[in-house]
C-alpha positions as CSV (number, residue, x, y, z in Angstrom):
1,X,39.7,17.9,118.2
2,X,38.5,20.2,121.0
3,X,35.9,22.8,121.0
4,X,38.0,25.5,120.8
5,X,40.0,24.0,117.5
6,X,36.2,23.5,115.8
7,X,35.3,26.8,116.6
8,X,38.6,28.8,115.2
9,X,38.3,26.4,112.2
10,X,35.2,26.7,112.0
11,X,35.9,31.1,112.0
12,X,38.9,30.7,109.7
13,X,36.4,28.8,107.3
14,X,33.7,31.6,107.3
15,X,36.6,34.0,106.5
16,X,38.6,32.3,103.5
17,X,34.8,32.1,102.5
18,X,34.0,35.4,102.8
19,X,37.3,36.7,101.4
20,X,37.0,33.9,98.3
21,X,33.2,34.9,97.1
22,X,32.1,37.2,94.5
23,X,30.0,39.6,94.3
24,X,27.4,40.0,91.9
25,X,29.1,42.8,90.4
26,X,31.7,40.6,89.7
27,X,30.0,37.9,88.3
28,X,28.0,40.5,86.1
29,X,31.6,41.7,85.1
30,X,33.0,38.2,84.1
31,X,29.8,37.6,82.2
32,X,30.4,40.9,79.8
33,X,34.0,40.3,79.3
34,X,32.7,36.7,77.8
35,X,30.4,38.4,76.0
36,X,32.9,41.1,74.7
37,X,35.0,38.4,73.9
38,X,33.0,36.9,71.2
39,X,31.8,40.3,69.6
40,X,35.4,41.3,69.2
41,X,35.8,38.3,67.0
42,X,32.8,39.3,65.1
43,X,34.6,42.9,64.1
44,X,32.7,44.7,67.1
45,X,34.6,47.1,69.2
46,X,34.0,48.1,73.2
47,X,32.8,51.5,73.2
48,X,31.6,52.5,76.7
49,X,30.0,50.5,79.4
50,X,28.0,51.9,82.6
51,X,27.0,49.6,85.6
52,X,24.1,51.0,88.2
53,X,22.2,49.8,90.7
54,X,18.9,49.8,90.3
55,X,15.9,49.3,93.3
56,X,12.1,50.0,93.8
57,X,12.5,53.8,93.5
58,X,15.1,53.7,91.1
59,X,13.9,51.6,88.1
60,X,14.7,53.5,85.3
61,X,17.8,54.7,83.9
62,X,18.0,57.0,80.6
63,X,21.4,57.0,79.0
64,X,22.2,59.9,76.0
65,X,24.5,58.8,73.5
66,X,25.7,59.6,70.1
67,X,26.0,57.6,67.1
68,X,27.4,57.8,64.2
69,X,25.4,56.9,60.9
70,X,27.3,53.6,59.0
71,X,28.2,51.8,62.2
72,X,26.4,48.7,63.0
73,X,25.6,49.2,66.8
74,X,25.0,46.9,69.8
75,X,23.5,48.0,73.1
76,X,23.8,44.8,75.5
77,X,22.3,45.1,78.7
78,X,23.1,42.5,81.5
79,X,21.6,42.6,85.0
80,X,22.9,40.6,87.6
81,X,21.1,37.5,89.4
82,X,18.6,40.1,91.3
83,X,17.2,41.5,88.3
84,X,14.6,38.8,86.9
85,X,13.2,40.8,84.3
86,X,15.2,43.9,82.0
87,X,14.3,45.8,79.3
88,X,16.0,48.4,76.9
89,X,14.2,50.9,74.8
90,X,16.0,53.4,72.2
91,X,13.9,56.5,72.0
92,X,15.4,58.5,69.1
93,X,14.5,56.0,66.3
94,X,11.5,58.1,65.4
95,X,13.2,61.3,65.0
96,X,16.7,59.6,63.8
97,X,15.7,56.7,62.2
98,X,17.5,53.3,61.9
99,X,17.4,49.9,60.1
100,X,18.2,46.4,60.5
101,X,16.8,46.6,64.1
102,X,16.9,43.3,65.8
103,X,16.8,42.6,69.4
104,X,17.8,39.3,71.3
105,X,16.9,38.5,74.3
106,X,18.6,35.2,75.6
107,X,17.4,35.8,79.4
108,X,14.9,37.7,81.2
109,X,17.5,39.7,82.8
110,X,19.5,40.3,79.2
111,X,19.0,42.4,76.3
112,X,20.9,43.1,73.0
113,X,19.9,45.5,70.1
114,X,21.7,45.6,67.0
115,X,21.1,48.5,64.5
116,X,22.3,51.0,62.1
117,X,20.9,54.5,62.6
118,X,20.2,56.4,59.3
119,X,21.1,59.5,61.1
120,X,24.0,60.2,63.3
121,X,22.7,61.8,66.5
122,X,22.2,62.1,69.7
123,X,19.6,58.4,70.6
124,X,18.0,58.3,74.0
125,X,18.5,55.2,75.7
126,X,16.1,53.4,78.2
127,X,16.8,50.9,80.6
128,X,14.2,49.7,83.2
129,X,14.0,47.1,85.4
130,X,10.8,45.3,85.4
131,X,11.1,43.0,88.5
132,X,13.5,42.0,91.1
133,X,14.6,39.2,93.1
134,X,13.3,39.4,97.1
135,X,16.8,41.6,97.0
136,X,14.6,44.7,95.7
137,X,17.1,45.6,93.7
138,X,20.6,45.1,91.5
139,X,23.1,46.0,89.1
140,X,22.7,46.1,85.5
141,X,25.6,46.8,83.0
142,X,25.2,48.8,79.7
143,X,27.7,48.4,77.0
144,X,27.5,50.0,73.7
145,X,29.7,48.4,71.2
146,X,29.8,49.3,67.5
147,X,31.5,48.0,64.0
């Protein structure tokens, strides 16, 4: 081989590499369907999902939903490989009520809350990412999913 065959392999490498890689939003994306997956099994439905990027300045998101009282809820939350540490927060439980709160968290950078509000209502959600990766920031997904 000659220099100039290494180099345009070399450039056709980089490319198939570039064109072949996911993102994190997509590896965040595959992760929820997974997830999804196995709660549809369980009797739980998809209701909504968000996905923002969060950074320094922007490390707090409140969401406003409404819930129905009956309903067994899930909130997942699921950051991507630059958010290190997550949290999630419902508000409204004091004004609203709820029972059989329980929260998992599996990973730093995931969150899941299952309740049954006493109340249907309007709940104030709050997600905040606590730290980052050296990125300074990334993309967290919010799913609310209910049976």
């Amino acid at each position: 081989m000659n220099i100039k065959s290494i180099i345009v392999f070399g450039v056709v490498l980089f490319a198939a590499s570039q064109l072949f890689a996911q993102s994190s939003i997509d590896v965040l994306q595959k992760s929820n369907a997974s997830y999804l997956e196995g709660m549809e099994k369980q009797g739980y439905e998809f209701r909504s999902q968000i996905v923002t990027e969060f950074n320094a300045e922007n490390a707090e998101q409140n969401v406003n939903i409404r819930l129905k009282e009956g309903f067994t809820y899930q909130l997942v939350a699921m950051g991507d490989a630059d958010v290190t540490v997550l949290g999630v927060e419902v508000k409204s439980f004091k004004k609203l009520g709820s029972s059989n709160l329980e929260s998992e968290k599996p990973a730093d950078n995931q969150e899941y809350l299952t309740f049954v509000p006493e109340k249907s209502g309007k709940y104030k959600i709050s997600l905040n990412v606590k730290d980052f990766s050296s990125a300074g920031k990334g993309f967290v997904s919010f799913m609310v999913l209910r049976k």
